[in-house]
KEKE-3310 file (N, C-alpha, C; in steps of 0.2 Angstrom, whole numbers, plus 5000, padded with zeros to 4 digits):
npx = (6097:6090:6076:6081:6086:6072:6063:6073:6071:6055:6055:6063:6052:6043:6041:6033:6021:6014:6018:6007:6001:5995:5994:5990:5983:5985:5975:5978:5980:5990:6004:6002:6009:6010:6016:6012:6003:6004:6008:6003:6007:5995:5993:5986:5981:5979:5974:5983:5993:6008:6021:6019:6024:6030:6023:6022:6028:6014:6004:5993:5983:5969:5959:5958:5960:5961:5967:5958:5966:5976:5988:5990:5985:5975:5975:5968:5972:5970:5971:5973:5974:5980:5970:5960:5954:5950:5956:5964:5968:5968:5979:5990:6000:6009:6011:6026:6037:6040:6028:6028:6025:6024:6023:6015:6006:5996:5981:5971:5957:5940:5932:5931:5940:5941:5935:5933:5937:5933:5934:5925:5921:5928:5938:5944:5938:5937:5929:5926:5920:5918:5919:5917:5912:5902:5903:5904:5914:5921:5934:5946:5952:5968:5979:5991:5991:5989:5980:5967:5961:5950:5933:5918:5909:5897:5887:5881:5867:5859:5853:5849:5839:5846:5856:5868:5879:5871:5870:5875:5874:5884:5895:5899:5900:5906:5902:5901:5885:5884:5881:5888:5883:5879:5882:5881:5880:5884:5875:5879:5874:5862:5854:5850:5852:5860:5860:5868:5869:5881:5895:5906:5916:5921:5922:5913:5900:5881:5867:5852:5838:5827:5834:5837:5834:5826:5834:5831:5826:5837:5848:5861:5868:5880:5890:5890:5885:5882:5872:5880:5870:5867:5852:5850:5854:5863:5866:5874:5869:5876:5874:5864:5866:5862:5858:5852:5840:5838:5829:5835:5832:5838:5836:5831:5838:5833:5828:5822:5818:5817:5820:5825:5836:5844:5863:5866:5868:5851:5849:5854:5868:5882:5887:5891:5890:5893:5890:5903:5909:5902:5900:5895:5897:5907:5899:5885:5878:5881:5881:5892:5894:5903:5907:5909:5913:5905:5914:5915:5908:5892:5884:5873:5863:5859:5844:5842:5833:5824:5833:5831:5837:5844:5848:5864:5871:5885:5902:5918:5930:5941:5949:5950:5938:5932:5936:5936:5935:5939:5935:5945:5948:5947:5935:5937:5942:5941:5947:5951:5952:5958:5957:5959:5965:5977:5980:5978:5966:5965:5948:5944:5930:5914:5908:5896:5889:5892:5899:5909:5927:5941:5958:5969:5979:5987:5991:6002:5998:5998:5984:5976:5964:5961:5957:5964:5963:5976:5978:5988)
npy = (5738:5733:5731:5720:5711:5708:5702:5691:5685:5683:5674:5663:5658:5655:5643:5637:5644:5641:5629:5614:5596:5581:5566:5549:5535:5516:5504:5486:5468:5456:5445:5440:5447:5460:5472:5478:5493:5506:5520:5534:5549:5561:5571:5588:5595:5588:5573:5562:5549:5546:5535:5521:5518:5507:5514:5509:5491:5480:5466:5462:5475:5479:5490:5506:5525:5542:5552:5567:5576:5574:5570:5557:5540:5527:5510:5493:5474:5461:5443:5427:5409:5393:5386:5393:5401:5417:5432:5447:5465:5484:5498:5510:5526:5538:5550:5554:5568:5564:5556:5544:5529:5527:5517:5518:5511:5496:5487:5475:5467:5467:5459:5446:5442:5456:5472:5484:5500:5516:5535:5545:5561:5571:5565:5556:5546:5527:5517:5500:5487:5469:5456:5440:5436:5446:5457:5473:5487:5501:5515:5523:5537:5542:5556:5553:5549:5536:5519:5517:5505:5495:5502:5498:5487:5475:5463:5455:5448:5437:5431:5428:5428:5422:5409:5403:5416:5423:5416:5419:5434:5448:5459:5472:5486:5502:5518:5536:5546:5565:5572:5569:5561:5548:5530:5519:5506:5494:5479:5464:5452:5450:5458:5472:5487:5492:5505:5514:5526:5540:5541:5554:5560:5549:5539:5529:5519:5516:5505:5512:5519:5513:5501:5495:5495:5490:5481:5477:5461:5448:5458:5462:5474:5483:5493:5513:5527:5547:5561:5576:5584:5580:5574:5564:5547:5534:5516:5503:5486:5472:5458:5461:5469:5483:5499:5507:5522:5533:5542:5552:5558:5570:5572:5562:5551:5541:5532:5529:5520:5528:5524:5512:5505:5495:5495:5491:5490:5492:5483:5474:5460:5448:5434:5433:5446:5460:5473:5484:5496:5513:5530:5546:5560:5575:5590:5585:5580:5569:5551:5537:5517:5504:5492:5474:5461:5464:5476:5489:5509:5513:5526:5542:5554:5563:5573:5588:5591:5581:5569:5558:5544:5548:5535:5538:5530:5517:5517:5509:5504:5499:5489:5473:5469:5481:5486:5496:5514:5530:5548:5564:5576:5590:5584:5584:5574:5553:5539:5524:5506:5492:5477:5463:5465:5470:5485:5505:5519:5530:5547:5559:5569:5577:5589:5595:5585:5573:5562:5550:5550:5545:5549:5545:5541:5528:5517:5504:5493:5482:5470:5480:5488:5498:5517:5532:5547:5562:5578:5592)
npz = (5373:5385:5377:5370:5379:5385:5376:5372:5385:5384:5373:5382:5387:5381:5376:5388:5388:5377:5374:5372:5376:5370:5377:5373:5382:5382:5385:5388:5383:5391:5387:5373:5365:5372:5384:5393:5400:5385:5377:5366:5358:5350:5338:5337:5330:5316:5319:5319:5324:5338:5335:5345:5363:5376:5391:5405:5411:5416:5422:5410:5408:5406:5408:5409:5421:5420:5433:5438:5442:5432:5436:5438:5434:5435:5435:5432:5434:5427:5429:5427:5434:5433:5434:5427:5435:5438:5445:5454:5455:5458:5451:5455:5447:5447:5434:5424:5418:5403:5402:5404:5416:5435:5446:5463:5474:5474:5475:5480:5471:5473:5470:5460:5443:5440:5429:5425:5429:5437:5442:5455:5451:5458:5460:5471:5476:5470:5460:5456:5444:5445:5433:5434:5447:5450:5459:5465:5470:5482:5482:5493:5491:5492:5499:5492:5482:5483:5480:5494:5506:5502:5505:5502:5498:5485:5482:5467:5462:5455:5438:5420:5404:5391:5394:5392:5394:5403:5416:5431:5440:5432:5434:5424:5422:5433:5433:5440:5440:5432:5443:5452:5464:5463:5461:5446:5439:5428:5423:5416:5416:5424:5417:5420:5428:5441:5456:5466:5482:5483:5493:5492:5501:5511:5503:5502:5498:5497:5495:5483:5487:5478:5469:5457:5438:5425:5412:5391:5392:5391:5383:5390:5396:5396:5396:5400:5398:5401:5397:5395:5400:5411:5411:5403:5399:5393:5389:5381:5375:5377:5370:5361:5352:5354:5357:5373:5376:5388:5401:5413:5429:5441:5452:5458:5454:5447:5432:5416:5403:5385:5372:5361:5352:5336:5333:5320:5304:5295:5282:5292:5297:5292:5303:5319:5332:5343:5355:5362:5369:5372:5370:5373:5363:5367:5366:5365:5357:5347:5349:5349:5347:5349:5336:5339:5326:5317:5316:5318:5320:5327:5324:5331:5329:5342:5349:5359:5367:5368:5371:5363:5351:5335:5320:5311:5305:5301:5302:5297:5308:5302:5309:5316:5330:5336:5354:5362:5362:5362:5366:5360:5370:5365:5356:5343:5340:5338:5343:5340:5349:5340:5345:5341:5329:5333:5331:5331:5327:5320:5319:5312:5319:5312:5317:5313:5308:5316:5308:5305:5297:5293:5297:5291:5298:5308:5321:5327:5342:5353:5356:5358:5370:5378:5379:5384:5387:5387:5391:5392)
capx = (6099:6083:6072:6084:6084:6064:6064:6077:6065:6051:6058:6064:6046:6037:6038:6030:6016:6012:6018:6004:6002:5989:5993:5986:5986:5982:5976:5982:5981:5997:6004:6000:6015:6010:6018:6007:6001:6005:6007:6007:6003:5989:5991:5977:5979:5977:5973:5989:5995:6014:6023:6016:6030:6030:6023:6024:6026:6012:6001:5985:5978:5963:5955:5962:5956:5964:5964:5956:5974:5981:5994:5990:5983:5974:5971:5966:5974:5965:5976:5967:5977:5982:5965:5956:5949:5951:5957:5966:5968:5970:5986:5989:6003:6013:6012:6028:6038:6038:6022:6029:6022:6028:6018:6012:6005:5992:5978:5968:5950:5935:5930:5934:5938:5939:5934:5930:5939:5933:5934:5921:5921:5933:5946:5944:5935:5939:5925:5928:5918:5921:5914:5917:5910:5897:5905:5907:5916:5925:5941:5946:5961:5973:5984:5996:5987:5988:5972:5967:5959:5942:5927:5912:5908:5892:5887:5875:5865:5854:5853:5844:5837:5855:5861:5876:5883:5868:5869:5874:5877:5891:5893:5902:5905:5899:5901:5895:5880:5885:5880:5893:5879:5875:5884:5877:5883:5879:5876:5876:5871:5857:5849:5850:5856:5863:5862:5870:5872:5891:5900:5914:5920:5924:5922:5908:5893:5875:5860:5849:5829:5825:5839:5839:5830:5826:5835:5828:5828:5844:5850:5866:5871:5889:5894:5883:5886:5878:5873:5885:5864:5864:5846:5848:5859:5862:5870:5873:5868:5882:5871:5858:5867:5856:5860:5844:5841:5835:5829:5838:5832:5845:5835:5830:5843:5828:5832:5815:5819:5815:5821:5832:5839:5849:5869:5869:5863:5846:5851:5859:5876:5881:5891:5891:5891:5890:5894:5908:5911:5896:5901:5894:5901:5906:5895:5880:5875:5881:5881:5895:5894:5906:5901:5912:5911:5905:5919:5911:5907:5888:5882:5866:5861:5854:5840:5843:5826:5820:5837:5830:5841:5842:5852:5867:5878:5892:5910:5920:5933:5947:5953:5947:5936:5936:5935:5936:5939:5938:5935:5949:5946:5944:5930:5938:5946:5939:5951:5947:5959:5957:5959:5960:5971:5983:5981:5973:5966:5960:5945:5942:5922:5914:5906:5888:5883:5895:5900:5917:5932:5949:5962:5975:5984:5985:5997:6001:5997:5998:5981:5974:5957:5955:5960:5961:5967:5979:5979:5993)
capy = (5732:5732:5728:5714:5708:5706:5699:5684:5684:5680:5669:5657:5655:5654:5635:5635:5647:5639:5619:5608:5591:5576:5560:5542:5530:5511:5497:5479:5461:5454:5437:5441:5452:5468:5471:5483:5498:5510:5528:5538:5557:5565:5578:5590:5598:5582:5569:5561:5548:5544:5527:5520:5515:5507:5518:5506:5485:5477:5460:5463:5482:5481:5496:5511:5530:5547:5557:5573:5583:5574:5569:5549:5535:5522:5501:5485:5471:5455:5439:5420:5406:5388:5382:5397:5406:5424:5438:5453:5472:5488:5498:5517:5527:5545:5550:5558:5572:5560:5552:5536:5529:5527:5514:5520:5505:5491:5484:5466:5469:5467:5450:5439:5445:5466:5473:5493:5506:5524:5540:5552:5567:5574:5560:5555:5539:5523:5513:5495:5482:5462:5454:5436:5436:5450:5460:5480:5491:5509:5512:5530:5539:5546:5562:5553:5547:5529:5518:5515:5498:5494:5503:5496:5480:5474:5455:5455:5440:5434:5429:5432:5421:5419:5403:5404:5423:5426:5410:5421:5440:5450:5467:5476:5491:5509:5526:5542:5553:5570:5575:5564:5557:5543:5526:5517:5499:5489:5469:5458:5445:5450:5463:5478:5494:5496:5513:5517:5532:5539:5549:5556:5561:5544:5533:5522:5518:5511:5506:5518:5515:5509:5500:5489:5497:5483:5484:5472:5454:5446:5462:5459:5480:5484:5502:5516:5535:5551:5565:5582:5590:5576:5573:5558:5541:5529:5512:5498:5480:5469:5452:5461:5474:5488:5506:5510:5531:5533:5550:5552:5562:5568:5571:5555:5545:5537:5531:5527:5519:5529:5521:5507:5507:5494:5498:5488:5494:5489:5476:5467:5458:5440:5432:5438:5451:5461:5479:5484:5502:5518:5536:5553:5569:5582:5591:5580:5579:5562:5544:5533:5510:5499:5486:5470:5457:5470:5480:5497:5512:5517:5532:5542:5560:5567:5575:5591:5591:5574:5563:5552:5543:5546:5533:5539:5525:5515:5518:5503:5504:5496:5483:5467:5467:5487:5484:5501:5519:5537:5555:5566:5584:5593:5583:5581:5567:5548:5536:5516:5503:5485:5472:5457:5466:5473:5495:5510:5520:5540:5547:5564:5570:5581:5592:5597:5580:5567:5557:5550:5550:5541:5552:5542:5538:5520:5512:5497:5493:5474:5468:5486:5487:5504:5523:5537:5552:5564:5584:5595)
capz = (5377:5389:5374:5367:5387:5385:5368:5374:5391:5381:5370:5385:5393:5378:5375:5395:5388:5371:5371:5374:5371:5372:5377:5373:5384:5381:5390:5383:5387:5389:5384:5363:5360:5375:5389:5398:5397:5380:5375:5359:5356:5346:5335:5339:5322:5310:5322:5321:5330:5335:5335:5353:5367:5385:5399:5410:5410:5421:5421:5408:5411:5401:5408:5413:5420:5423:5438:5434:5440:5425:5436:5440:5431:5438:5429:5433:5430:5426:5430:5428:5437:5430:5434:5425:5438:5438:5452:5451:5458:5453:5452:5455:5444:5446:5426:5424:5413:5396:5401:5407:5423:5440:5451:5469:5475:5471:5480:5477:5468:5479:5468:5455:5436:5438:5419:5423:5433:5436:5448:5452:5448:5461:5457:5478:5475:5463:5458:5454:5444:5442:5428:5434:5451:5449:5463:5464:5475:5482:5487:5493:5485:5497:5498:5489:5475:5482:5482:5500:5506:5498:5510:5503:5492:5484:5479:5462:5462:5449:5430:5417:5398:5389:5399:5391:5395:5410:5421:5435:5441:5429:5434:5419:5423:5435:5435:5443:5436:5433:5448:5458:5469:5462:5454:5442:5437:5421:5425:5409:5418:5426:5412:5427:5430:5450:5457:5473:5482:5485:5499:5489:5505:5514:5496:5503:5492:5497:5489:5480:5488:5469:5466:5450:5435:5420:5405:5388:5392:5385:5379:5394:5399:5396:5397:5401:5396:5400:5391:5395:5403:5415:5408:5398:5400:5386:5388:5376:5375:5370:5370:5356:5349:5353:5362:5375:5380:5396:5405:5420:5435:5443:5460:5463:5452:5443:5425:5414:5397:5381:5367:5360:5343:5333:5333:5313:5297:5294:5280:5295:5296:5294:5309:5327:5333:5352:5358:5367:5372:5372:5373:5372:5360:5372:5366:5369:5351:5345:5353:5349:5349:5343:5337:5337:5323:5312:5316:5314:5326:5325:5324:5332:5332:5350:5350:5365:5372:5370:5373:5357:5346:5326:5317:5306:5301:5305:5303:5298:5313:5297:5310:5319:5338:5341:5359:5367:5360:5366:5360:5362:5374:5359:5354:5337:5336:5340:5342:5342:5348:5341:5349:5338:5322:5337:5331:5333:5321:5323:5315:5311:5320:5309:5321:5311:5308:5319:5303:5306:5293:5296:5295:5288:5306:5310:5325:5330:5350:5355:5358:5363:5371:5379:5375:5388:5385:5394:5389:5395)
cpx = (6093:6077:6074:6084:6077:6062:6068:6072:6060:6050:6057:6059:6041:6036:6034:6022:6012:6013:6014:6002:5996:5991:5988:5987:5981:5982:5977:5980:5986:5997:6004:6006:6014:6013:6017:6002:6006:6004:6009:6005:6001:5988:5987:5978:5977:5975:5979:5990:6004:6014:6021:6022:6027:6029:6026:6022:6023:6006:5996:5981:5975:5961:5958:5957:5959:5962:5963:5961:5977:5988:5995:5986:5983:5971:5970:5970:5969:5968:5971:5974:5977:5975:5958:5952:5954:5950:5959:5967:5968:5977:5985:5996:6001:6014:6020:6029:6035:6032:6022:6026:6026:6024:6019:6012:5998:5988:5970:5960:5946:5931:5933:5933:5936:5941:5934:5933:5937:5933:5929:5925:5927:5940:5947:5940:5934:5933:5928:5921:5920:5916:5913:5913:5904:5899:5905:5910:5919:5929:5943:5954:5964:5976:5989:5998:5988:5981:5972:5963:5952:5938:5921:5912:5900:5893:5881:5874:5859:5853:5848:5842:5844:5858:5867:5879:5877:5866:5868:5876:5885:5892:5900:5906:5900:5904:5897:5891:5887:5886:5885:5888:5878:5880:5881:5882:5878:5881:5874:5873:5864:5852:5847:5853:5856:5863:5864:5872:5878:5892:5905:5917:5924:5923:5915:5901:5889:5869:5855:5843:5824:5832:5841:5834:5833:5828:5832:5831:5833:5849:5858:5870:5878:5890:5890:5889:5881:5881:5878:5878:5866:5856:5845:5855:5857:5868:5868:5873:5873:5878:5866:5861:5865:5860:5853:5845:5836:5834:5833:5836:5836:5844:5835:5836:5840:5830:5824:5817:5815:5815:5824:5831:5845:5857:5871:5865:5859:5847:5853:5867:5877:5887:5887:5894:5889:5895:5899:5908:5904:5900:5895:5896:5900:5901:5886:5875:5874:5883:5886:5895:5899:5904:5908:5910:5909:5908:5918:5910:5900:5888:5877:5869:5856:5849:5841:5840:5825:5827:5836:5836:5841:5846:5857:5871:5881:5898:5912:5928:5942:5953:5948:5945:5939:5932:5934:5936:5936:5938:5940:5947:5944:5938:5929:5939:5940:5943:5950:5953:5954:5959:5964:5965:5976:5984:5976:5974:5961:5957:5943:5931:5920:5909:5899:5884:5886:5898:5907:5922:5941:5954:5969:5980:5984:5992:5998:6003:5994:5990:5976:5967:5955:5960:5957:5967:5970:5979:5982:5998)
cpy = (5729:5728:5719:5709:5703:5702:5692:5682:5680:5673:5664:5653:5654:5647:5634:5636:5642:5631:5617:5600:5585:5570:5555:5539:5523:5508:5491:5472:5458:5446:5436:5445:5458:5465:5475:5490:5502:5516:5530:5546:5558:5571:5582:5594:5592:5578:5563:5558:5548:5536:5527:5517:5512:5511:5514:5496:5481:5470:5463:5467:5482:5485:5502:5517:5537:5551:5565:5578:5582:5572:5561:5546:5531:5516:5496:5481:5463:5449:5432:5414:5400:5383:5386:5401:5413:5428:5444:5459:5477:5492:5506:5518:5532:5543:5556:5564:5571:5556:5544:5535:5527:5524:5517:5514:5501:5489:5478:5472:5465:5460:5448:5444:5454:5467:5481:5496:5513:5527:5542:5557:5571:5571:5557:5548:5536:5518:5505:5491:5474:5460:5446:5433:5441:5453:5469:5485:5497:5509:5520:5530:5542:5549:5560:5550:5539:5527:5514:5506:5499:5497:5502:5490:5477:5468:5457:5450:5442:5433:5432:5425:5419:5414:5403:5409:5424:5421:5414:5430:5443:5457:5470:5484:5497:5512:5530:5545:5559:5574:5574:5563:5551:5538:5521:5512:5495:5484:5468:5454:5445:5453:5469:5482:5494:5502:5511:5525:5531:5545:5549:5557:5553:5539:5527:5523:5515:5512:5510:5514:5511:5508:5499:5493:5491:5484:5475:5468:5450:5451:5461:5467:5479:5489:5508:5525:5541:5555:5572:5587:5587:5573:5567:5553:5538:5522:5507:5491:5477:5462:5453:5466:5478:5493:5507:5519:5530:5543:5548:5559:5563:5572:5567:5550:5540:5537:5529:5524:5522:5525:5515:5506:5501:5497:5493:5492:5490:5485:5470:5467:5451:5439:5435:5442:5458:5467:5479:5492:5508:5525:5541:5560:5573:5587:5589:5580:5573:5559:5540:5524:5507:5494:5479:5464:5460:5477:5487:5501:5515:5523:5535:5552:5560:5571:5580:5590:5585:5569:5557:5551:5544:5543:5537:5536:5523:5516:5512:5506:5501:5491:5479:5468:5474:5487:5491:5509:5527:5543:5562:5572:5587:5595:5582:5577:5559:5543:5529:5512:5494:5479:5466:5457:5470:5480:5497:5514:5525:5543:5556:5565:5575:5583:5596:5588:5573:5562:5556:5548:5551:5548:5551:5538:5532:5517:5505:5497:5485:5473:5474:5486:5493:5509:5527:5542:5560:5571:5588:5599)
cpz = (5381:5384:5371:5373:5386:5380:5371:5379:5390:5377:5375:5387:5389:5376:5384:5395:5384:5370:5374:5371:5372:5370:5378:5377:5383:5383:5387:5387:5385:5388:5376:5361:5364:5382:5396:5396:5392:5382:5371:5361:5352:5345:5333:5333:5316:5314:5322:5325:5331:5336:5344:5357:5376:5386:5405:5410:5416:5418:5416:5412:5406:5401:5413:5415:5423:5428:5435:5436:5435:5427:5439:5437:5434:5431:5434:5432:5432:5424:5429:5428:5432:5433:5430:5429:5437:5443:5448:5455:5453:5457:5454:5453:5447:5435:5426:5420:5405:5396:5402:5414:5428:5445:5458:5473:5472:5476:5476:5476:5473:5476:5461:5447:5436:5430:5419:5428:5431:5442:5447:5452:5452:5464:5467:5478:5469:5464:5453:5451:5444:5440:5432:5439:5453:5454:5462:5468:5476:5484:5487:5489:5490:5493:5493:5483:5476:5485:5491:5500:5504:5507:5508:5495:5492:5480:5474:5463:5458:5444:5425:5411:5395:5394:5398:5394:5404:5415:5427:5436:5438:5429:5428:5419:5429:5436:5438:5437:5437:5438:5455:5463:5471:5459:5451:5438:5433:5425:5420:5413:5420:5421:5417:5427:5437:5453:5466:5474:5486:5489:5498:5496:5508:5510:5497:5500:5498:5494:5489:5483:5482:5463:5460:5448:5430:5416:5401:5389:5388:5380:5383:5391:5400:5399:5398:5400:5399:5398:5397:5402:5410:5415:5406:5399:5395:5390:5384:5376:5371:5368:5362:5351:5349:5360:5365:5378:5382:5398:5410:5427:5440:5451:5462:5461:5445:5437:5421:5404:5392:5374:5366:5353:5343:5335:5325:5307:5295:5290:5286:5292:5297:5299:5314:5326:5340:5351:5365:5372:5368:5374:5370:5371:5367:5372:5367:5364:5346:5350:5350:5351:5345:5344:5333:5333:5318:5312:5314:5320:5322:5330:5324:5331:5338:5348:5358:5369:5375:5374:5368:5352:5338:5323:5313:5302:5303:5300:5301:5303:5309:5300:5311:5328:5341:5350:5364:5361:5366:5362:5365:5366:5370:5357:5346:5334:5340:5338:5345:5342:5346:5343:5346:5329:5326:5333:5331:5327:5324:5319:5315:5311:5315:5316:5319:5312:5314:5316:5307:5300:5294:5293:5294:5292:5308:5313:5326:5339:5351:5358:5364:5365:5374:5379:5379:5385:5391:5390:5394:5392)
residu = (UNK:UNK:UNK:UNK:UNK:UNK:UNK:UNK:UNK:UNK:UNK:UNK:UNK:UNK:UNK:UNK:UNK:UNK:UNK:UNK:UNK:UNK:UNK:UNK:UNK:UNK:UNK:UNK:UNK:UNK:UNK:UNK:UNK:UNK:UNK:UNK:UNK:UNK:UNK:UNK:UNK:UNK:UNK:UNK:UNK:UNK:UNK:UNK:UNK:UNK:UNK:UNK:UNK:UNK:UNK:UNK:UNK:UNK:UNK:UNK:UNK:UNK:UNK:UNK:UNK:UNK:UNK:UNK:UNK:UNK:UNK:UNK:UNK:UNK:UNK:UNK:UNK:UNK:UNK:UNK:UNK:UNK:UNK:UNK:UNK:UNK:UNK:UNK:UNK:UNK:UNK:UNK:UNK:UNK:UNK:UNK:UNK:UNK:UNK:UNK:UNK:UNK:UNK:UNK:UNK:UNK:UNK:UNK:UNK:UNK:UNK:UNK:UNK:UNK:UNK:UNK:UNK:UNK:UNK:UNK:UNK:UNK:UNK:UNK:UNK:UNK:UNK:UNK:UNK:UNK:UNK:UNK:UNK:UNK:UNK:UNK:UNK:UNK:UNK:UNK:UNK:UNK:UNK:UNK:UNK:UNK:UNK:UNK:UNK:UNK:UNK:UNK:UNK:UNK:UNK:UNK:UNK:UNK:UNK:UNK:UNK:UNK:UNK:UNK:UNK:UNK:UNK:UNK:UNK:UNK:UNK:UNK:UNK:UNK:UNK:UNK:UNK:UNK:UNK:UNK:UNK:UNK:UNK:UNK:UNK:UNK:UNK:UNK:UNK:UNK:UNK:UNK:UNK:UNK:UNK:UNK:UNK:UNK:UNK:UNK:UNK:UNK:UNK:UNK:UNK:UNK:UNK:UNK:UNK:UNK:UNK:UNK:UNK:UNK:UNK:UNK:UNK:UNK:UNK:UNK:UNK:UNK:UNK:UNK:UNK:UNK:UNK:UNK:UNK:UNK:UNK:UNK:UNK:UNK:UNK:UNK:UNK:UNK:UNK:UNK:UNK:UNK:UNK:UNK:UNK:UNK:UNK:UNK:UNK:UNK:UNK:UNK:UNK:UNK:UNK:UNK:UNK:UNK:UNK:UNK:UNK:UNK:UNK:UNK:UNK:UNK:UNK:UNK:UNK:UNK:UNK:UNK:UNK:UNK:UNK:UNK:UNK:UNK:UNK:UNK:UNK:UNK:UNK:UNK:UNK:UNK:UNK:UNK:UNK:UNK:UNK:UNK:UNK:UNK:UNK:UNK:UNK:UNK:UNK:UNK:UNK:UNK:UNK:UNK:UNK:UNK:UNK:UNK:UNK:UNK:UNK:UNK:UNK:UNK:UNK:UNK:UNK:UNK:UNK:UNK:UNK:UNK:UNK:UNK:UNK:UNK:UNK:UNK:UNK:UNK:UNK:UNK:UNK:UNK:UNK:UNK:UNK:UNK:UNK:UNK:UNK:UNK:UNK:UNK:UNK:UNK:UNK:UNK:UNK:UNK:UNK:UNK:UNK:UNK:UNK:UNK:UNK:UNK:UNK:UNK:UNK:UNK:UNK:UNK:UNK:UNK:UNK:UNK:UNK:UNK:UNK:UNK:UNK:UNK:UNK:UNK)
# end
């Protein structure tokens, strides 16, 4: 009886020990057929997706980002009034049991047109950029996982050769280095990288002693990655098409450009065509771009020592305008949302060479443009 006790015991508590699961979640632009943020599941054996449902229906969350307990989700939303200007805020969620959300609260964006949300490292501070207004700022995270009122805001000013796209300052996106010391903010408009130092403690940024580091003329800095050493930064030009690798010192902060590589296949491509989103294999062995217009994800091998690029191909992404994607915890899967053929489509990494190969999985998610992932 004691053993058959144990035997039942065991049984009850084994889906506690053994169930885990990884959730997608998708940011959207409403108005087209979405009506907030999504979420599917990805099965970490095939890559797998399931059918995508409401988490939660809020204005146009284009960009989202998970607290590193796993238990809140922070977005943007990105509103433009009946004259076309553009404002906004960002939101804070309780991610519940099913994965659905639960707002907190909400607080206005520090300027005009927010496009990028992220935390550092110790999920205590939310970093804001705005595209429209060239603006960027911090906002501390409270106990109760709501965002506090903004504590530090920065104005970009000044343009670059594209009249059209770099008239005036467009900050795109920033993140922390590795080291959480530092943020570092793409400006399309200017052709510039931002650095400011951050005190996770009280969320306030200020300017790095060698702020602004140049990136190529008309190239216009979207997204910026770093490698897993903290050694080497990449980010991707969406105006020229090109990924640059950078060293990165992660005393000073200093960033010194080494490379810059295409993100097409040397034949070229006819149309337009402009990067959107840069990552880095957890490993820190391949470099992912996608590339919109040419609807494809290139592909680089790392070099561990040097940080140098080596071409290996593009992906076709099998929709229209991959605007965002992500690589699962794993590190096996890569999952791209399209924007402009409304699904997502999951790719099997190989993990000697970083080729990528579809694995048959294909959602449909209204107008999706970014993929984070929630492991649990």
């Amino acid at each position: 009886m004691i053993c058959v006790a144990r035997i039942l015991s065991f049984l009850f508590l084994l889906p506690y020990f053994a169930f885990s699961e990884t959730i997608v979640y998708f940011g959207t632009y409403t108005g087209k057929g979405s009506e907030g943020i999504y979420q599917a599941f990805l099965d970490t054996d095939t890559g797998g997706l399931s059918e995508a449902r409401l988490a939660f229906e809020v204005n146009s969350p284009p960009f989202l980002v998970i607290h590193p307990s796993g238990r809140r989700l922070y977005s943007i939303s990105e509103v433009e009034d009946g004259s076309g200007n553009k404002s906004g805020g960002v939101s804070a969620f309780d991610i519940l049991a099913d994965g659905s959300l639960r707002l907190i609260n909400q607080q206005p964006s520090v300027g005009a047109g927010p496009c990028h949300v992220s935390l550092d490292k110790t999920g205590s501070v939310l970093l804001l950029a705005n595209y429209s207004d060239g603006r960027v700022g911090s906002y501390p995270i409270l106990e109760d996982g709501s965002i506090g009122a903004a504590v530090s805001t920065f104005q970009h000013v000044g343009s670059s050769v594209n009249e059209s796209r770099q008239e005036s300052a467009h900050a795109h996106s920033i993140n922390v280095d590795p080291s959480n010391k530092r943020a570092y903010a793409a400006d399309l408009g200017t052709d510039e990288l931002r650095i400011y130092e951050l005190d996770a403690e009280n969320g306030a940024m200020e300017e790095h002693g060698f702020s602004r580091i140049a990136m190529p003329a008309g190239g216009g800095p979207r997204h910026m990655t770093f490698h897993p050493s903290g050694e080497f930064a990449y980010t991707n030009l969406e105006l020229t098409s090109q990924a640059v690798a950078m060293s990165h010192d992660e005393g000073t902060g200093e960033l010194k450009i080494l490379q810059t590589l295409s993100t097409l296949p040397e034949e070229g491509v006819s149309g337009r065509n402009s990067t959107a989103e840069i990552l880095a294999h957890p490993s820190g062995k391949f470099l992912y771009v996608s590339n919109r217009g040419h609807d494809s994800i290139a592909i680089f091998r790392i070099d561990q020592d040097s940080g140098m690029l080596t071409y290996s191909g593009n992906e076709s992404t099998k929709g229209k305008t991959p605007r965002n994607f992500g690589i699962d915890p794993s590190g096996r899967f890569l999952v791209v949302a399209n924007q402009n053929s409304n699904d997502v489509f999951s790719f099997r990494i190989d993990q000697q060479t970083g080729l990528l190969d579809w694995t048959g999985s294909r959602i449909e998610v209204p107008t999706a443009v970014c993929v984070r992932f929630l492991e649990r």
